[in-house]
The first five atom37 places (N, CA, C, CB, O) and aatype in JSON, in Angstrom:
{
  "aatype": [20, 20, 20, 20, 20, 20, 20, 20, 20, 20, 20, 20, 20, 20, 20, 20, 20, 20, 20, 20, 20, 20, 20, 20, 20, 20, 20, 20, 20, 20, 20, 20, 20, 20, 20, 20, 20, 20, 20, 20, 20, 20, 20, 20, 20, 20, 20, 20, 20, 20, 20, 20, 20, 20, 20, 20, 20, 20, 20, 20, 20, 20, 20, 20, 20, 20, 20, 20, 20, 20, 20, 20, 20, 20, 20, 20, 20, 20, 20, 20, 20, 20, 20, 20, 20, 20, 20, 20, 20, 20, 20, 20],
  "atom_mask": [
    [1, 1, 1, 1, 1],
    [1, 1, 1, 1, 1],
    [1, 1, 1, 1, 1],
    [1, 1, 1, 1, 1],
    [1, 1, 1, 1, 1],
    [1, 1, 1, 1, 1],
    [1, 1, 1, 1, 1],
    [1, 1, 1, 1, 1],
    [1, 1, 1, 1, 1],
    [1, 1, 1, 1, 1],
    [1, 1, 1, 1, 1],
    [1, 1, 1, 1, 1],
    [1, 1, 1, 1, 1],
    [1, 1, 1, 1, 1],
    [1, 1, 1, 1, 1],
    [1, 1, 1, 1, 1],
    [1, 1, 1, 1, 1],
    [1, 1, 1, 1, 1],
    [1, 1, 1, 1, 1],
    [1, 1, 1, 1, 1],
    [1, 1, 1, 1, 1],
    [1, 1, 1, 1, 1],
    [1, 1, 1, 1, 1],
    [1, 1, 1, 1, 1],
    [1, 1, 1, 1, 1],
    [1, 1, 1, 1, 1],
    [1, 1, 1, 1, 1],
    [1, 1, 1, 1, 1],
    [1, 1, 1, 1, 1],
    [1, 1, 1, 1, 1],
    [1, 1, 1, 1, 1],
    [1, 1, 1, 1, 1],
    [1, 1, 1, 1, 1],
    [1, 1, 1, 1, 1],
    [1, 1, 1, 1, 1],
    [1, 1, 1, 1, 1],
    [1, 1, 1, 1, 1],
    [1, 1, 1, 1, 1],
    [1, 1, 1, 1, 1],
    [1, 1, 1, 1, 1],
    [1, 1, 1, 1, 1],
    [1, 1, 1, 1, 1],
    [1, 1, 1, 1, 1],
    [1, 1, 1, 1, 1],
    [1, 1, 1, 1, 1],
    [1, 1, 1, 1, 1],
    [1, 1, 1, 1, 1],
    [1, 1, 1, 1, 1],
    [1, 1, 1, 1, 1],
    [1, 1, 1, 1, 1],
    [1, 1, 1, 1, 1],
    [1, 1, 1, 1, 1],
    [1, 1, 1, 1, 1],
    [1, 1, 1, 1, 1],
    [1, 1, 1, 1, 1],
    [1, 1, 1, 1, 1],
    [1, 1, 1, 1, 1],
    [1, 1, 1, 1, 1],
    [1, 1, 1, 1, 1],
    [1, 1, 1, 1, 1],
    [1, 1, 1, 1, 1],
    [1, 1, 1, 1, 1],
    [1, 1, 1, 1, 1],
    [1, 1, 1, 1, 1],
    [1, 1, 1, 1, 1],
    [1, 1, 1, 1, 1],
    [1, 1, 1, 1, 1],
    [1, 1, 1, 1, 1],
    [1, 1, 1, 1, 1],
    [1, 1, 1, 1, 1],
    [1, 1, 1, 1, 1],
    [1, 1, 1, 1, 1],
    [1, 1, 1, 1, 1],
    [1, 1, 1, 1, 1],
    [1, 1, 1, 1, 1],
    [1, 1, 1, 1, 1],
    [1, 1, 1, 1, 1],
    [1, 1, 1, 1, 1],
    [1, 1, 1, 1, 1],
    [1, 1, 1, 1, 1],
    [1, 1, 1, 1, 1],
    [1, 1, 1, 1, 1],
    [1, 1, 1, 1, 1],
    [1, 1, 1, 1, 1],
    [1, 1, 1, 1, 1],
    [1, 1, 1, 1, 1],
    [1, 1, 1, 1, 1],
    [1, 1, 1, 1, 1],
    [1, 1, 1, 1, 1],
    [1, 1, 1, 1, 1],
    [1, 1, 1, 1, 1],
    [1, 1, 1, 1, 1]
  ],
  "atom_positions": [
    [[0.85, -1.17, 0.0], [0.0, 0.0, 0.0], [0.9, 1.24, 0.0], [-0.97, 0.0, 1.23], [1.73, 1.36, 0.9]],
    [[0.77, 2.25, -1.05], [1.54, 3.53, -0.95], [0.72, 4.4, 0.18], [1.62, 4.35, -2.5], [-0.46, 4.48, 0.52]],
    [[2.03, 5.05, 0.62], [1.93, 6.26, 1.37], [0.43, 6.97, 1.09], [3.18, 7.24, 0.92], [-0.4, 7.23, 1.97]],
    [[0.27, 7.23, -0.44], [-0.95, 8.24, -0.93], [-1.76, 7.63, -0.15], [-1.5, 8.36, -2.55], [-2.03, 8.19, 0.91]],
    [[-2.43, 6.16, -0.47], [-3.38, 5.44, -0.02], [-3.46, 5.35, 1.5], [-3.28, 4.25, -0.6], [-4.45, 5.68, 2.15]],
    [[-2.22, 4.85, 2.05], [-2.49, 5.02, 3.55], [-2.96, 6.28, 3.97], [-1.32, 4.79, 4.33], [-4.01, 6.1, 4.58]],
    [[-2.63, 7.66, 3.91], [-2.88, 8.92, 4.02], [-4.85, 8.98, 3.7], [-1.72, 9.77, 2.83], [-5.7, 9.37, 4.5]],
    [[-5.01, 8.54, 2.52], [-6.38, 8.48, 1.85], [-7.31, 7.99, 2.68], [-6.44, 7.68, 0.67], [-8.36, 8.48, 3.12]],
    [[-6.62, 6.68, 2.87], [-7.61, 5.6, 3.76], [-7.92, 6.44, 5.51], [-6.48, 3.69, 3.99], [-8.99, 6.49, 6.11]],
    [[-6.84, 6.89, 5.85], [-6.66, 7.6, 7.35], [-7.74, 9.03, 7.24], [-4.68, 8.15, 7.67], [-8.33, 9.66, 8.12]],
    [[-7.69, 9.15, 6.12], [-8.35, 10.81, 6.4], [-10.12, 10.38, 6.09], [-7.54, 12.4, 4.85], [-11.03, 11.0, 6.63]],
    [[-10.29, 9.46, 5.33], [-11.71, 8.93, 5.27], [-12.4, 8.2, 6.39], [-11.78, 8.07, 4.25], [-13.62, 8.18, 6.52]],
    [[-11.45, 7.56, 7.26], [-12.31, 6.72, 8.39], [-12.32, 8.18, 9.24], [-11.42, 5.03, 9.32], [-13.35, 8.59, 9.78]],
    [[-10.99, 8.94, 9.28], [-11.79, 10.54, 10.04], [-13.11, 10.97, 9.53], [-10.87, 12.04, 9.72], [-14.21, 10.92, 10.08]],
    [[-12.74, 11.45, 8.23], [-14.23, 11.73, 8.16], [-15.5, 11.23, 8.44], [-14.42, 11.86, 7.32], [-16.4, 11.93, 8.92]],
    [[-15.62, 9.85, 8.13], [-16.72, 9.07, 8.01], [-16.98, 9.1, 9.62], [-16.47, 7.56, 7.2], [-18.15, 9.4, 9.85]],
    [[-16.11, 8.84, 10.97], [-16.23, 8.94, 12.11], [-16.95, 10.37, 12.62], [-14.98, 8.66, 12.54], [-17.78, 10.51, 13.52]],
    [[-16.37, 11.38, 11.77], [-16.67, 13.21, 12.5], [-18.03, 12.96, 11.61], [-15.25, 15.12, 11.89], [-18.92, 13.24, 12.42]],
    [[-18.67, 12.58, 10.39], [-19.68, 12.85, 10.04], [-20.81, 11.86, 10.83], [-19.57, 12.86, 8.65], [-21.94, 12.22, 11.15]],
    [[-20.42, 10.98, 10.98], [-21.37, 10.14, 12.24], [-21.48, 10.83, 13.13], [-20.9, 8.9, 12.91], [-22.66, 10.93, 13.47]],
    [[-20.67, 11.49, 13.83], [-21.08, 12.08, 15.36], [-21.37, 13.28, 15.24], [-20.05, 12.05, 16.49], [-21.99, 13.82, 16.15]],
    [[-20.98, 14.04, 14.04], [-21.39, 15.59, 13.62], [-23.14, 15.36, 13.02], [-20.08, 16.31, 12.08], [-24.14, 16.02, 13.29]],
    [[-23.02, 14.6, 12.44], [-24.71, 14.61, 11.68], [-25.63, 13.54, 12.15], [-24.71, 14.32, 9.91], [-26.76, 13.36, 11.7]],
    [[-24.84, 12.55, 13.48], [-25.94, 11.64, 14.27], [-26.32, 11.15, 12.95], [-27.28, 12.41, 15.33], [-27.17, 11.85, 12.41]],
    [[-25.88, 10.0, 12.18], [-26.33, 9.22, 11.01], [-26.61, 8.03, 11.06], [-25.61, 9.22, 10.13], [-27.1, 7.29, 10.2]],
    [[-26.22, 7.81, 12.28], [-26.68, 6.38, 13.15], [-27.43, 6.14, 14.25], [-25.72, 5.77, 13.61], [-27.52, 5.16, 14.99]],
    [[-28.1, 7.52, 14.25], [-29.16, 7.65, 15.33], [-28.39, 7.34, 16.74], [-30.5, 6.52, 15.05], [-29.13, 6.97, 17.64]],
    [[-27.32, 7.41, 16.98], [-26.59, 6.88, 18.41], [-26.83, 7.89, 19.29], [-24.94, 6.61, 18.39], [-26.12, 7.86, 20.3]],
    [[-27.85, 9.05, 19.17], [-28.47, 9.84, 20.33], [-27.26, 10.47, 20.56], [-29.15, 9.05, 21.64], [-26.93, 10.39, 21.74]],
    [[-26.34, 11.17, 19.75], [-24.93, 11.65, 21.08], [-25.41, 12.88, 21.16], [-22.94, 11.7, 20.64], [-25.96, 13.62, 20.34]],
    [[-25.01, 13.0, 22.63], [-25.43, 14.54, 23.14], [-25.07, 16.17, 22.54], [-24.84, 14.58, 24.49], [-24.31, 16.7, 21.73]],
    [[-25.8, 16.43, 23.19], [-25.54, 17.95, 21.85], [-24.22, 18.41, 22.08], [-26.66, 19.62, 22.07], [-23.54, 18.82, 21.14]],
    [[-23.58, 18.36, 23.81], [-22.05, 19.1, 23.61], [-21.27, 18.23, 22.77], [-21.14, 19.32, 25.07], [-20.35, 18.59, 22.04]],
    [[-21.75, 16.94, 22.94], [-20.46, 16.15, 21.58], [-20.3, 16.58, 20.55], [-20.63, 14.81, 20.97], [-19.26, 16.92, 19.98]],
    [[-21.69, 16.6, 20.13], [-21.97, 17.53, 18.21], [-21.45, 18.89, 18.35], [-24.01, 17.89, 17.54], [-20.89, 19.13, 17.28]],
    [[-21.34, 19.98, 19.2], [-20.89, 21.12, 19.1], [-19.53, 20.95, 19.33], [-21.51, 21.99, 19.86], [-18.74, 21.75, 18.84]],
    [[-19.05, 19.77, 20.2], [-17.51, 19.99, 20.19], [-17.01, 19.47, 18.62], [-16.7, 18.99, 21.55], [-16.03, 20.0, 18.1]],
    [[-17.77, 18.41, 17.95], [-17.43, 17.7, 16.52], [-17.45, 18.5, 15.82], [-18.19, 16.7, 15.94], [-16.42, 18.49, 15.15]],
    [[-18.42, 19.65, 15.44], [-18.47, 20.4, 14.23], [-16.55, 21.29, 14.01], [-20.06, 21.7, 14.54], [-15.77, 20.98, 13.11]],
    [[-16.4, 21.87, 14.61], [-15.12, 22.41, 14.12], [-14.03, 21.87, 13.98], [-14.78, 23.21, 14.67], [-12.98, 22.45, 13.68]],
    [[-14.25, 20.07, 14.28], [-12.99, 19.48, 14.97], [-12.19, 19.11, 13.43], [-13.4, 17.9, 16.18], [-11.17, 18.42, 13.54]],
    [[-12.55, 19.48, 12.2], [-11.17, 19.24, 10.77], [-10.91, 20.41, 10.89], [-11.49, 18.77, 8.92], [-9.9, 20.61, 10.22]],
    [[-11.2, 21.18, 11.29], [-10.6, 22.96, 11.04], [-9.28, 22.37, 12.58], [-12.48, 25.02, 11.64], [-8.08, 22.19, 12.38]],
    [[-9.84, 22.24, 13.64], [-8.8, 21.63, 14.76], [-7.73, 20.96, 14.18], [-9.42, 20.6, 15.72], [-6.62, 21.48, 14.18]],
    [[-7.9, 20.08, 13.79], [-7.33, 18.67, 13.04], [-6.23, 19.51, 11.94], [-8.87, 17.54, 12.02], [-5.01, 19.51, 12.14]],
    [[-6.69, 19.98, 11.12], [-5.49, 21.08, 10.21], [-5.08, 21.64, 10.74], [-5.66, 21.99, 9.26], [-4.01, 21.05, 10.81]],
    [[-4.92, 22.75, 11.53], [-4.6, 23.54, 12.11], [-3.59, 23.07, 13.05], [-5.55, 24.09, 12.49], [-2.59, 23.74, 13.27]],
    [[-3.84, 21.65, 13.78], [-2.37, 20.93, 14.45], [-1.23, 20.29, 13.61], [-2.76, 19.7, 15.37], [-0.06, 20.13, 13.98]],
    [[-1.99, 19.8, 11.91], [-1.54, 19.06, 11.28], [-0.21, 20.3, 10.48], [-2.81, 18.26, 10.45], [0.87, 20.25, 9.89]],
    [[-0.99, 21.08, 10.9], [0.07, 22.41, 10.38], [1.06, 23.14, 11.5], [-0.94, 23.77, 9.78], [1.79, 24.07, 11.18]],
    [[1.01, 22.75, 12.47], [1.66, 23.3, 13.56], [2.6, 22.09, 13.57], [0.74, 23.65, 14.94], [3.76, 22.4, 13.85]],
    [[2.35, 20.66, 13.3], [3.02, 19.76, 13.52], [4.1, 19.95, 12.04], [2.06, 18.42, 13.8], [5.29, 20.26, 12.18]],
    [[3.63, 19.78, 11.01], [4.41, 20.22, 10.13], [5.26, 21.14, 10.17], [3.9, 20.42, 9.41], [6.25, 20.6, 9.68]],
    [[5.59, 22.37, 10.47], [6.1, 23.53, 10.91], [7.13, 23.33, 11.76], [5.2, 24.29, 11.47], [8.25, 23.79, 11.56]],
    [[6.8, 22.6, 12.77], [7.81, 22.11, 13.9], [8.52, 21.19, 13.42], [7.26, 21.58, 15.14], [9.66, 21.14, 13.89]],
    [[8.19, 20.22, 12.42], [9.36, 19.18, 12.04], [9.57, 19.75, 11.01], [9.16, 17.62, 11.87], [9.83, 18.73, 10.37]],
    [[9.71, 20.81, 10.04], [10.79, 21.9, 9.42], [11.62, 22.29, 10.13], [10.36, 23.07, 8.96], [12.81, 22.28, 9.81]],
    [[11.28, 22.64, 11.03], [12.05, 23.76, 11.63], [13.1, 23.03, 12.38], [11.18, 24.76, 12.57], [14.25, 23.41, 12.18]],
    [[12.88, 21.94, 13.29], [13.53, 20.87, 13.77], [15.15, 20.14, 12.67], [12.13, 19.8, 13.91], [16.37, 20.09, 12.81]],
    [[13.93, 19.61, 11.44], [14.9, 19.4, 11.01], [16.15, 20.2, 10.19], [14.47, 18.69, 10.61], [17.19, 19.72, 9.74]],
    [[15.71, 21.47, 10.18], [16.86, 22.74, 9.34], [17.18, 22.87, 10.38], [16.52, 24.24, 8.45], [17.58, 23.71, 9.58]],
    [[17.54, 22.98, 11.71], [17.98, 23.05, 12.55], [19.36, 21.94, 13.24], [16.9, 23.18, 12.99], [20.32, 22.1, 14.0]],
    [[18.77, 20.8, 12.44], [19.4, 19.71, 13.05], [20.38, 19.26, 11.81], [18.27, 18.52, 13.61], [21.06, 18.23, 11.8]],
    [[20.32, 20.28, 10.73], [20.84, 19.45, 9.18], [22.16, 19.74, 9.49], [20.31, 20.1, 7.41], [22.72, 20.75, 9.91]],
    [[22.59, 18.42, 9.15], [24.21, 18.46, 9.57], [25.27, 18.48, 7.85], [24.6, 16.6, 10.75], [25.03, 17.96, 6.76]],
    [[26.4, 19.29, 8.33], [26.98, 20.15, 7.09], [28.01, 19.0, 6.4], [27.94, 21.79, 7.67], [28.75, 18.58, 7.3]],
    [[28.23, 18.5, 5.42], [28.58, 17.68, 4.74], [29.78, 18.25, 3.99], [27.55, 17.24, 4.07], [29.74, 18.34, 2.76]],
    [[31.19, 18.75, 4.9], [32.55, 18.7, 4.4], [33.13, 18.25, 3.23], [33.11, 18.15, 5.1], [33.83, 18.74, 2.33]],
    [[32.61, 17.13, 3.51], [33.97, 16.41, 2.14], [32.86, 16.63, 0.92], [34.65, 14.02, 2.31], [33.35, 17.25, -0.03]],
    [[31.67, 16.31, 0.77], [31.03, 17.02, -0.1], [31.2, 17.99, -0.43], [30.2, 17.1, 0.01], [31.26, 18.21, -1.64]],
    [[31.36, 18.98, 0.47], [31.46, 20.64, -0.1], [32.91, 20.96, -0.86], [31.35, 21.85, 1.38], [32.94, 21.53, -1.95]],
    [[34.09, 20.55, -0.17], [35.13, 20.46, -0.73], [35.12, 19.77, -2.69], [35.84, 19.59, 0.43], [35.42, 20.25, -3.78]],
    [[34.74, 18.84, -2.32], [34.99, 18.46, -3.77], [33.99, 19.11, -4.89], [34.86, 16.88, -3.87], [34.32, 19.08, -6.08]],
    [[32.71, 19.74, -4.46], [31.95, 20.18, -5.27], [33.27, 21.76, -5.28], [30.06, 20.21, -4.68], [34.09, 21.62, -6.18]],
    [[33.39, 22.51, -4.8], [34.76, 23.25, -5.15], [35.66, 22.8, -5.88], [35.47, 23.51, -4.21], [36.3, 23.49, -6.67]],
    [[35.8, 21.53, -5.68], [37.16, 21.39, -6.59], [36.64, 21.32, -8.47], [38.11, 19.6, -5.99], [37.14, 21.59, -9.56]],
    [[35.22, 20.7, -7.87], [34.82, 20.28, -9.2], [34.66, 21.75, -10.59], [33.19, 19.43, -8.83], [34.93, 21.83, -11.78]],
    [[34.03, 22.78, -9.47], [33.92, 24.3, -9.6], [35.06, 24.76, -10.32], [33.84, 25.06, -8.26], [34.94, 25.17, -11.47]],
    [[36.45, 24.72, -9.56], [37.42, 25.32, -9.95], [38.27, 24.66, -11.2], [38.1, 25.5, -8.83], [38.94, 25.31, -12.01]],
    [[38.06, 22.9, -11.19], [38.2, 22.4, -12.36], [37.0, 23.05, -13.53], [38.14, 20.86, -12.1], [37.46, 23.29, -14.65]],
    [[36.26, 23.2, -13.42], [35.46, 23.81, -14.47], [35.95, 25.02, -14.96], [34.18, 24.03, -14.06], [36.1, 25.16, -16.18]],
    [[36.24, 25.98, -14.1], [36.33, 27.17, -14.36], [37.56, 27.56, -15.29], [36.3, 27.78, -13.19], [37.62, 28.31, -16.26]],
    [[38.79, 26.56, -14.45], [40.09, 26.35, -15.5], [39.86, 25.84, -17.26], [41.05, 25.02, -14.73], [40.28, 26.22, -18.36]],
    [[38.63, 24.43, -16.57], [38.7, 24.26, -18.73], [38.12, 25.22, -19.44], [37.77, 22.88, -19.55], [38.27, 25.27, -20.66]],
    [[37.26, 26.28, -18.64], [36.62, 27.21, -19.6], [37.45, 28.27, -20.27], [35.57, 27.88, -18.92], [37.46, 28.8, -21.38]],
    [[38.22, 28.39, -19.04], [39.67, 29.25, -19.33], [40.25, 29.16, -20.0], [40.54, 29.31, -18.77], [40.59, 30.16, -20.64]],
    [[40.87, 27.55, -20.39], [41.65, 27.01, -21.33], [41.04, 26.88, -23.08], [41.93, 25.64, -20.67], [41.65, 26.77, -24.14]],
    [[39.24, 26.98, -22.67], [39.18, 27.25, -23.65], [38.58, 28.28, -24.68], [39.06, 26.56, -23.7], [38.03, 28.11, -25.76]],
    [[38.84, 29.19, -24.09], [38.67, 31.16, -23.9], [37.95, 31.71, -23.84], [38.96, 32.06, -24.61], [37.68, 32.62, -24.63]],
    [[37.21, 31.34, -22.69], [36.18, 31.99, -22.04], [36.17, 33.14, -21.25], [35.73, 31.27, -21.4], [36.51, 32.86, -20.1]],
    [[35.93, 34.2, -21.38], [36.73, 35.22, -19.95], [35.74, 35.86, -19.08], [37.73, 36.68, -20.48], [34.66, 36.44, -19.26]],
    [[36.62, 35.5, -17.88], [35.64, 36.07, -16.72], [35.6, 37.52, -16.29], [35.95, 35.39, -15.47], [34.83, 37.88, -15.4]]
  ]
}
């Protein structure tokens, strides 16, 4: 099962759960503070899903660790470039 689908499948049993207890579609009698706490609860639900997102950006640019010997050789690769362009009369 891909990611998409798991994601798909997760956000439909939410729904299908908040529209049962938001629109009583199963007659299960739930009390009115339940339904008033249910109605706003995907605006809730985004709104953490975006705070949670945000925080593991920020976490991880925070935590990105700097890759030396990479950087070095992408320089070298740079300055080899810059020489064959030289060599073959390019001017900077």
């Amino acid at each position: 099962m891909t990611k998409l689908l798991e994601w798909l499948f997760g956000v439909s049993v939410v729904l299908a759960v908040w529209a049962v207890v938001a629109f009583d579609l199963l007659d299960l009698k739930v009390p009115q503070p339940y339904r008033e706490v249910a109605w706003p609860m995907p605006l809730y639900l985004l709104v953490s899903f975006g705070c949670y997102s945000l925080a593991t950006v920020g976490y991880r640019v925070a935590t990105f660790n700097d890759c030396e010997e990479a950087a070095k050789e992408l320089q070298s690769h740079i300055k080899e470039a810059k020489e064959d362009l030289k060599r073959k009369g390019l001017k900077m």
